[in-house]
LOLUMMI-100363 format. One record per residue: x, y, z of N, C-alpha, C, O in turn; residue in one letter. Coordinates in steps of 0.02 Angstrom, whole numbers, plus 50000, padded with zeros to 5 digits. Example, Ala and Ser with C-alpha at 12.3 -4.5 7.8 and 13.67 -1.06 7.14 Angstrom:
REM residues 2
506604971650390506154977550390506604983550390507124983450423A/506424988850354506844994750357506455000250394506705005750402S/
This chain:
REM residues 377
521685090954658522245087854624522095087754549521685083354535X/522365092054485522265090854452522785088454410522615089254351X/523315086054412523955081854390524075075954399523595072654417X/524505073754392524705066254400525335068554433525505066654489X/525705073154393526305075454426526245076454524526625074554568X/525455081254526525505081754612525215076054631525365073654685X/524675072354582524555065654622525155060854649525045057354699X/525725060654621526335057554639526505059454702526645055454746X/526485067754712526865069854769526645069354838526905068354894X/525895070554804525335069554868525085064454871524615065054911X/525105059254851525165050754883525785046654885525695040654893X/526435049054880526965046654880526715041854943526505036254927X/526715043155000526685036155037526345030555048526575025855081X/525755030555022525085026354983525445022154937525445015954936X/525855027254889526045022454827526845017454855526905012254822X/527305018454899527655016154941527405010254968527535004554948X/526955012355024526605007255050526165001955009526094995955022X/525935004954962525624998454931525994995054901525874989054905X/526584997254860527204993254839527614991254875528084988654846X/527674991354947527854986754980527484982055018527844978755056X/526744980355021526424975355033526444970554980526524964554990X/526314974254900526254966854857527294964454854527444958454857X/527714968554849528204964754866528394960154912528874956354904X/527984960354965528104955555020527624948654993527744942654993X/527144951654974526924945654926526994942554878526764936854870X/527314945554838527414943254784528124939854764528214934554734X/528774946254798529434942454790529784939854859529814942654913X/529994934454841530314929454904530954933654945531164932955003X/531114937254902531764939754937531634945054981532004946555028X/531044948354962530874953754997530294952655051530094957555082X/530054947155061529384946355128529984946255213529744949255261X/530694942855224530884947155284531284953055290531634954555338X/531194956755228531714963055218531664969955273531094972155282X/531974971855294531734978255344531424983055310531804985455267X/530834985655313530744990155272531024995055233530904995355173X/531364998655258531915003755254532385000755193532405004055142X/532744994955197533084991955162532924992655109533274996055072X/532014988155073531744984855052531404993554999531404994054938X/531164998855047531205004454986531685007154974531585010854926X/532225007554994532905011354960532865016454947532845021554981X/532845014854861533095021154816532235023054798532125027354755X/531845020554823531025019954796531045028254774531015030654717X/531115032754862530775038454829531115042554807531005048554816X/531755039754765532245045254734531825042654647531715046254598X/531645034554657531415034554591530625036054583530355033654534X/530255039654624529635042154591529845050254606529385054154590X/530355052954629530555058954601530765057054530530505061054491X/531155052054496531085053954420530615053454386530515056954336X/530165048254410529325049954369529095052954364528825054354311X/529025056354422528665062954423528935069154362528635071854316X/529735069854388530135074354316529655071354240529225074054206X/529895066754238529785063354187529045064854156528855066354099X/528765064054208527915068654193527875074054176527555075554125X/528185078254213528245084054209528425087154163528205092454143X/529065082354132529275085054034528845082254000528865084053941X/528355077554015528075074553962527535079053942527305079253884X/527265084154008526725086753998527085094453960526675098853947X/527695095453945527895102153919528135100953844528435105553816X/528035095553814528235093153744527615089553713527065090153739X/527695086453667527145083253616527405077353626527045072653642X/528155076553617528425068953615528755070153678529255073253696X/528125065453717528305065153772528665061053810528975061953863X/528505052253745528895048553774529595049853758529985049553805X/529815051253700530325050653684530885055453729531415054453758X/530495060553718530835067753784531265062653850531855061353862X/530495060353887530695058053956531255053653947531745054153984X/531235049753906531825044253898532495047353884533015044853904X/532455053453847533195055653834533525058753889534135058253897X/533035062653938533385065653988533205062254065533195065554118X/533105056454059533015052154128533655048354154533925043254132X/533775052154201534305048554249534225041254270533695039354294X/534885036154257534685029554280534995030054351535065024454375X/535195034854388535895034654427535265029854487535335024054504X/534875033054501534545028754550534325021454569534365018254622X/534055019654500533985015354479534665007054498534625001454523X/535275012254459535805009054475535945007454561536055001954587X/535915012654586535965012154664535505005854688535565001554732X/535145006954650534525001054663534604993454651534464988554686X/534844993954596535034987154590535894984354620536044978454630X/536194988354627536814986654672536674987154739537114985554778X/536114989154763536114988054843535584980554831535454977954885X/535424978854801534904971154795535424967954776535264961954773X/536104968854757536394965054735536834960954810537134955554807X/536744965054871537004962654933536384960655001536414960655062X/535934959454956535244955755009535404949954979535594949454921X/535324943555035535174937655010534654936454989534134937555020X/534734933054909534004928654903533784932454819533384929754781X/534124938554806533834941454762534024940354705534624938954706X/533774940054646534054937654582533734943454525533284947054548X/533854944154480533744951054421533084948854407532674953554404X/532854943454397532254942754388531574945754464531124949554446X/531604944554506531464945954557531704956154556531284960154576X/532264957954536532294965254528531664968854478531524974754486X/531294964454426531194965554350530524967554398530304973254399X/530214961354443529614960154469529564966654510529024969554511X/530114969454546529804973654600529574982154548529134986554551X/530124980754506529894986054454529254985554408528894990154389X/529244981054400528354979654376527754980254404527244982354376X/527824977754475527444977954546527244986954551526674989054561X/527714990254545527934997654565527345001554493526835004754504X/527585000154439527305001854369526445000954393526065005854385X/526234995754415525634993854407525344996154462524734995454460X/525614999854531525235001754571525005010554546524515014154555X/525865011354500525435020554479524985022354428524685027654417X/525005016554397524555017854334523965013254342523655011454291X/523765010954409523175009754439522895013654468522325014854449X/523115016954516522905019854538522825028854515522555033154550X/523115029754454523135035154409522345033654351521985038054327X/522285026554342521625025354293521225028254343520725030554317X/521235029154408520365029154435520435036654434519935039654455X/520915040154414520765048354402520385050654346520185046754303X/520275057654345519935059054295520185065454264519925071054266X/520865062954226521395070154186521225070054131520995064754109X/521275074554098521465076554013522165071353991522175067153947X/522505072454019523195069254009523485060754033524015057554027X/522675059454065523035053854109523265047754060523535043154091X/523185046653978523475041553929524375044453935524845041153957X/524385049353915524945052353903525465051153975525995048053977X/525195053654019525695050554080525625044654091526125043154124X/525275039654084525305033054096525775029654047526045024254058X/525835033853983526565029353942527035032153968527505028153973X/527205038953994527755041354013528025036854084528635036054089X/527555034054139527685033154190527985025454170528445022454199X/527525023054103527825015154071528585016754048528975012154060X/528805021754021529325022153987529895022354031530405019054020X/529775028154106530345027954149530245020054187530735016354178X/529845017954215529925010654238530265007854207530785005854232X/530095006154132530645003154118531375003854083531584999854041X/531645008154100532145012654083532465009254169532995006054174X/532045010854219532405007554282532315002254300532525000754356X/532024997954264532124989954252532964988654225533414986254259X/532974990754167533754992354146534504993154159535034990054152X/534205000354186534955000354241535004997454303535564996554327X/534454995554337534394990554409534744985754385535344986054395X/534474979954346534814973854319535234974954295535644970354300X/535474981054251536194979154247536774981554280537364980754264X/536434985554347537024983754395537194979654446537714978354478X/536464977454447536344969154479536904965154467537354963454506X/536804963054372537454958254355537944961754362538344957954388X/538224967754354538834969854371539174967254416539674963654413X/538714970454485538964970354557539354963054550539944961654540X/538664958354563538834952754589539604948554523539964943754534X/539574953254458540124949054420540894950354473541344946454489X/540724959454492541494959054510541474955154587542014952754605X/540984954454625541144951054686541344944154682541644941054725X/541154942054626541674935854614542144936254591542574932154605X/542264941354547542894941554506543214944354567543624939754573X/543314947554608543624949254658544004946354707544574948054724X/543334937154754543384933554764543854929154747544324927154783X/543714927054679543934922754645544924927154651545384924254679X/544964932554623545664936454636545954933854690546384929554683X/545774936054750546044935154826546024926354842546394924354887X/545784923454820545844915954823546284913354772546504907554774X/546434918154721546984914354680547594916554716548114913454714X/547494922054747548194926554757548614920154816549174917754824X/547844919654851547914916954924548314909654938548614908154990X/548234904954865548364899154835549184899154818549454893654818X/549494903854807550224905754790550674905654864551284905554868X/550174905854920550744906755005550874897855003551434895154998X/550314894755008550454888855046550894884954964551404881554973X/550704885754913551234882754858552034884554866552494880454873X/552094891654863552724892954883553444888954930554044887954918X/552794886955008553064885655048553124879555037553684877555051X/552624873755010552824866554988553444863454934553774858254933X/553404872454867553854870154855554514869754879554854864654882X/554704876054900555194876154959555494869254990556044866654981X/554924867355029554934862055075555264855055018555724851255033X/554964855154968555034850354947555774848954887555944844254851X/555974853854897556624857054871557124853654915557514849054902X/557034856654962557334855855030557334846955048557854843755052X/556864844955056556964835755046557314834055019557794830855040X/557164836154938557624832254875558484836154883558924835654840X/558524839454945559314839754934559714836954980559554837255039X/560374833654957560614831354997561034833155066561314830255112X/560944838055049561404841755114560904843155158561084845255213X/560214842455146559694845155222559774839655279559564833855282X/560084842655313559924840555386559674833955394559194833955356X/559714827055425559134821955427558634824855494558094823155518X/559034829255505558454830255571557844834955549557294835055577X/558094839555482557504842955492557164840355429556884844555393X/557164833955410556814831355338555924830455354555454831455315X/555934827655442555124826155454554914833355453554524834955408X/555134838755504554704844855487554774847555412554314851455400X/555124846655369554984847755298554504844455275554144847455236X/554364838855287553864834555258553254837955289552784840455257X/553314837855350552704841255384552344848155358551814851055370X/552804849155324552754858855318552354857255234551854859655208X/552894851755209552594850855136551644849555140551174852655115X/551684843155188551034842155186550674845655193550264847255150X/550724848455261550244855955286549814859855224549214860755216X/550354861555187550274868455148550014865955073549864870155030X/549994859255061549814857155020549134855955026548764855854977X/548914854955093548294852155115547784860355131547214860155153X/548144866655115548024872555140547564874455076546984876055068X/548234873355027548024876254955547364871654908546964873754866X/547464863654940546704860854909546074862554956545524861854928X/546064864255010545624871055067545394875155006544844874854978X/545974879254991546014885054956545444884354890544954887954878X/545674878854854545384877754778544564874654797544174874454750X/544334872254863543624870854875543354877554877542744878254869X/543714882754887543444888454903543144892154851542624895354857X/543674891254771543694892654720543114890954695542704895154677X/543004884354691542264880454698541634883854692541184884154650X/541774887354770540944889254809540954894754777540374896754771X/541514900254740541314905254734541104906154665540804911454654X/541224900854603540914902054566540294901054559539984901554506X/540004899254627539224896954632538844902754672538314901654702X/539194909554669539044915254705538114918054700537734914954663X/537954922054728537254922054711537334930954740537804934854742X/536654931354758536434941454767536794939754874536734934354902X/537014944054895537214943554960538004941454993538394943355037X/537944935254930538414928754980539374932854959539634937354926X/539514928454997540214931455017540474925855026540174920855007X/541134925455061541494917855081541074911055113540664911055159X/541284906355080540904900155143541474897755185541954894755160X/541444898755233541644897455314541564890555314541184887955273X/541834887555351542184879655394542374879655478542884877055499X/541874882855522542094883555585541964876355610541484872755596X/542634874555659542504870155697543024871055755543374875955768X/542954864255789543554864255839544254865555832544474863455779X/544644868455869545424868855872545794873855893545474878655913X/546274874155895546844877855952547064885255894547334886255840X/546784888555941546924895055897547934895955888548324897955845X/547974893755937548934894255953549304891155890549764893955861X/549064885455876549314879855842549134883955763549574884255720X/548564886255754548444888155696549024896855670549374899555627X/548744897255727549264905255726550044903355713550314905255661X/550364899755758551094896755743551034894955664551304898055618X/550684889855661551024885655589551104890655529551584890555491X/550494895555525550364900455454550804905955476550744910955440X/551174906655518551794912455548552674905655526553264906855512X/552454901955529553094898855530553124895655445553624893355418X/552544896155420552544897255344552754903555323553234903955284X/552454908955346552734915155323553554915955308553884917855259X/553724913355376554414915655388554814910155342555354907855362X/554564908155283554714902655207554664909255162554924909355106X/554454912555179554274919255105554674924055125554994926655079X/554814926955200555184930955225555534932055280555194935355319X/555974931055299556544930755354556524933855393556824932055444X/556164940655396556274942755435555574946055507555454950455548X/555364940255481554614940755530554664937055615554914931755631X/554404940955646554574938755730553704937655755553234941355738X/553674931955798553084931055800552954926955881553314922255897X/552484929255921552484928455991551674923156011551114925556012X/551764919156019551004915856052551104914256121551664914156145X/550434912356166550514907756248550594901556210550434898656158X/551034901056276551164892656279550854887456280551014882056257X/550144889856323549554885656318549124885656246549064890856214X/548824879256223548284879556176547514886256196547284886556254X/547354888956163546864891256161546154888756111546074890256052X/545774885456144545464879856113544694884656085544474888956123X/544384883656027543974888256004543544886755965543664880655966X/542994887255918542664886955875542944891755820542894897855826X/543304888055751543494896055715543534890455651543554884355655X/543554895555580543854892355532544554891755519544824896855497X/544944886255527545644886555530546124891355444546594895255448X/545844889555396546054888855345546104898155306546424901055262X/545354900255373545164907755345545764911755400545894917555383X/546014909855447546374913655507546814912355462546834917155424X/547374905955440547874905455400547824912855336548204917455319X/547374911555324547294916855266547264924855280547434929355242X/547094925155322547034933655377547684936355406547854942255416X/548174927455424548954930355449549204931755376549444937255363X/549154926355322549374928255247549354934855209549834938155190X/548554936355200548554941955193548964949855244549144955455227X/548954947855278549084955155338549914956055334550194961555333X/550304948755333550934948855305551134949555238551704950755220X/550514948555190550964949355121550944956355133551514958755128X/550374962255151550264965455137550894971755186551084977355171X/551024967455243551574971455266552214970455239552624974655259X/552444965955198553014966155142552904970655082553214975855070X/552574969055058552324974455007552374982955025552904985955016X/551934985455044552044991355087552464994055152552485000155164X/552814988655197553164990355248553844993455204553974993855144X/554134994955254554884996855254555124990055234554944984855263X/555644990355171556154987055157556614983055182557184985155175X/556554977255212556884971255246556984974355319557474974755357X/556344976455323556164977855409555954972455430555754968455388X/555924970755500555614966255555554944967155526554844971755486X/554444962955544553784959755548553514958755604553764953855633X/553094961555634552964958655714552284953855711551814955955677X/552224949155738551434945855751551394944055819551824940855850X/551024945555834550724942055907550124939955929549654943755917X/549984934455962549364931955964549424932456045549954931056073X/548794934656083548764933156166547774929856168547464927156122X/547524931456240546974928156259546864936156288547324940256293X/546134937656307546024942556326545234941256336544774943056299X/545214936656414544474937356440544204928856372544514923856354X/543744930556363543364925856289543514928056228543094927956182X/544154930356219544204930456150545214930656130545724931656163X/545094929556076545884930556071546124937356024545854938555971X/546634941256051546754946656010547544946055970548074944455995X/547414947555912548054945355837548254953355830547884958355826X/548874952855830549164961255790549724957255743549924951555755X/549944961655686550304962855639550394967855656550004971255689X/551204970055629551684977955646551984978755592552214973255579X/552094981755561552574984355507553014992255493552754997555478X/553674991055502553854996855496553755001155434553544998455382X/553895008255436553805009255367553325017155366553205021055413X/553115017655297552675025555288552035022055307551805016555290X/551755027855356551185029255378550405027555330550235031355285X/550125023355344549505024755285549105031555311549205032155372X/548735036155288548475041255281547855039055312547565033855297X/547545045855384547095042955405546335043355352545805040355361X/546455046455315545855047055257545765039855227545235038555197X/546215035655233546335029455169546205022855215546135017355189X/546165023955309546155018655321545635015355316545755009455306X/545015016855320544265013155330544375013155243543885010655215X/544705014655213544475013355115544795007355113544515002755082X/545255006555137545894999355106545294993755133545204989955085X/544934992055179544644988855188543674987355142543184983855156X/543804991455098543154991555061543294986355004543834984954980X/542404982754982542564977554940542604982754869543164983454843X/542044986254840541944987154798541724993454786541114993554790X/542025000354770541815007154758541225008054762540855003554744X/540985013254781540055014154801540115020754732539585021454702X/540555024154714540445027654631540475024954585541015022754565X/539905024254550539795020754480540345023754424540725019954394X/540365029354415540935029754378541625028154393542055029054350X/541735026354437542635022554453542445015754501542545015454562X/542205011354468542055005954524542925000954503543054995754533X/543435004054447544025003754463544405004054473544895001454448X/544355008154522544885012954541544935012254609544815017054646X/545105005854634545345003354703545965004054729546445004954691X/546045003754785546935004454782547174996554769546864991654751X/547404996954775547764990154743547894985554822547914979354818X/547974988454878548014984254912547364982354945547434978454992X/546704984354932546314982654957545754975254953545304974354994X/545904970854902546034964954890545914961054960545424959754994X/546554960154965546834953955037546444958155084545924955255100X/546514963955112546544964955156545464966555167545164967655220X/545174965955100544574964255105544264959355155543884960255203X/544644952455122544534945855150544694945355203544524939955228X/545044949855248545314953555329544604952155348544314947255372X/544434957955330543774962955357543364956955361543224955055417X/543134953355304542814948855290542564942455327542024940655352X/543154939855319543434934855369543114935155465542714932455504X/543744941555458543474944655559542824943255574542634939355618X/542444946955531541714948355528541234943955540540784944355581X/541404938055484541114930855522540974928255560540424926355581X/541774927255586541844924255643541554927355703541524923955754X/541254935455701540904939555742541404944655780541174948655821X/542114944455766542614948355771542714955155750542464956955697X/543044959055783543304966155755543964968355733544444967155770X/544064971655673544814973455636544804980355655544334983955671X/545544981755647545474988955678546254993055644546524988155618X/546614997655634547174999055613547215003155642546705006255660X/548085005655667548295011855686549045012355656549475007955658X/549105018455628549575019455580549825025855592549495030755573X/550565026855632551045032555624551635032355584551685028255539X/552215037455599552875036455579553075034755623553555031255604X/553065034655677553495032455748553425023955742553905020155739X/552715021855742552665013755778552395010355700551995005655705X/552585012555631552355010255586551625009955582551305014855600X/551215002355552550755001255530550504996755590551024995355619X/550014993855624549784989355665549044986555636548534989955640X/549054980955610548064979555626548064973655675548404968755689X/547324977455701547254973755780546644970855765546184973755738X/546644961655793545874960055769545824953555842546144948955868X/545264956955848544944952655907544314946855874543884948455832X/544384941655897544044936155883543784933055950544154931455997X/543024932155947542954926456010543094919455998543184915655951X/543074919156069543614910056069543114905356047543284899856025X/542324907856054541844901556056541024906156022540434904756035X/541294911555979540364912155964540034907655895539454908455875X/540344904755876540094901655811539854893755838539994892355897X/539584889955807539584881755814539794880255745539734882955690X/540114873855771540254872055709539894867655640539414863855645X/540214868855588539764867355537539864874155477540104879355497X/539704873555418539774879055379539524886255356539204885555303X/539534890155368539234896955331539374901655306539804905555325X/539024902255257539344908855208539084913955220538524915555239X/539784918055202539614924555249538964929855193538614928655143X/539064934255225538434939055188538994945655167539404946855212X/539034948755120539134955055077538904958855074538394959055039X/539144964855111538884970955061539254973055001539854971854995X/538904976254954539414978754896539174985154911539394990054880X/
């Protein structure tokens, strides 16, 4: 071995492995990480060291060389996939890159090169070049997963207001009905009591961290009762929605406030995109231990290329991480939501039977009490 360049290639898994023992020691986020997880982008980034060596050793200015033509793209990958492990913070990113620095240019001192000063600044220079772009797509990630969050919870805050004001419209006039003034009141309260739900939520998410996603509220209650009320709010925004439950309660462990928000979303999103003052279908049944929800919408076909995308939080190409479709928002907090609760979302989309999403929920896998969900970005 007379390089540093082949010493890289030909101990790549030495230098792996030893940087993932002192990471387990050293950073908190990474001692129960799966391995796999936990090296990532590792050996795409000692392929750039190695480059990086490699120009350093074909110029005079070697540091300066490596720095001008070193790719951060990896790097970035690197710090946006730490940005969806719990527990991890940019400082803790800075460490695993330092950890990494100090195992090659340790184990590069006990060689005996002509060159080994010269690659040891070059190998300092790309480290920290991917200190850089890691952390700053670290803060990226996690800015837009709140800013995102924070979006779909404001959006989400506009169903149950709507319908109170409505409701409360409807009180203050004199011609309503005396019979239907208590379910107005009822409807007012409800949805008033939906949207301060809503604004605790607002809360938790400006307190977001590396991983976290929605915080959940599962407890007891009647999936029926919850499904009716946020369908019989709907039909306050739009007239022309038809909606089917059993007669019996279906009694469950679930978050009430996040299902309200899953019928919200799935209906705004079939007004928006359905056919033009078409029917709305919802139906809720029981099926074995779990309960299964559809939405229907007439209307143009979504494209089978686009369906698994509408459900993505946040672009995985760094150069267009804005360039979402626009309905993928609400129908995030779908995916999201389901997921929690330990449920599955699903879509099927023709010209014949419109749009359908189908989501199965069990009646009883959660206990109750709170948890926030986990993210990928």
């Amino acid at each position: 071995m007379d390089s540093v360049e082949c010493f890289i290639e030909e101990r790549r898994d030495e230098i792996l492995n030893k940087w993932t023992e002192k990471c387990r020691q050293q950073v908190s986020a990474a001692r129960d990480a799966h391995s796999l997880a936990l090296i990532n982008c590792l050996p795409q980034v000692l392929d750039d060291i190695q480059l990086a060596i490699l120009d350093d050793a074909k110029t005079q200015e070697g540091r300066v060389s490596g720095a001008k033509k070193f790719n951060l793209l990896h790097s970035r990958e690197h710090g946006r996939q730490r940005a969806s492990v719990s527990g991890y913070t940019a400082k803790q990113i800075i460490q695993e890159y330092l950890l990494l620095k100090h195992v090659i240019t340790d184990m590069v001192q006990d060689m005996d090169l002509p060159n080994r000063t010269n690659c040891i600044e070059a190998v300092n220079t790309v480290v920290d070049l991917n200190i850089m772009g890691a952390v700053e797509e670290f803060t990226h990630a996690l800015d837009e997963v709140q800013s995102t969050l924070l979006g779909t919870l404001a959006h989400d805050i506009r169903s149950p207001l709507t319908v109170a004001t409505t409701a409360l419209h409807l009180l203050s006039d004199e011609n309503t009905p005396k019979s239907e003034l208590k379910p107005m009141q009822d409807m007012a309260i409800h949805s008033l009591q939906r949207a301060t739900n809503l604004l605790g939520g607002l809360l938790d998410t400006l307190a977001i961290e590396a991983g976290d996603g929605v915080m959940m509220h599962f407890e007891p209650g009647d999936y029926v009762k919850t499904f009716s009320m946020a369908c019989r709010d709907a039909t306050q925004i739009y007239d022309r929605i038809e909606y089917e439950a059993p007669e019996e309660p279906l009694e469950g462990v679930f978050d009430p406030s996040a299902l309200s928000r899953i019928i919200d979303n799935l209906v705004s999103n079939a007004i928006r995109y359905g056919a033009m003052g078409k029917r709305i279908r919802l139906t809720m049944r029981q099926d074995g231990d779990s309960v299964l929800l559809s939405v229907n919408n007439l209307g143009d076909p979504i494209p089978e290329e686009k369906q698994e995308q509408i459900f993505e939080f946040v672009s995985s190409d760094f150069q267009s991480t804005q360039s979402k479709n626009s309905w993928s928002m609400g129908l995030t907090f779908v995916k999201l939501a389901v997921e929690a609760h330990e449920g599955e979302v699903g879509i099927e989309s023709d010209e014949k039977e419109g749009t359908t999403f189908r989501i199965r929920l069990p009646l009883k896998a959660k206990e109750p009490g709170k948890e926030r969900t986990q993210l990928l970005v």
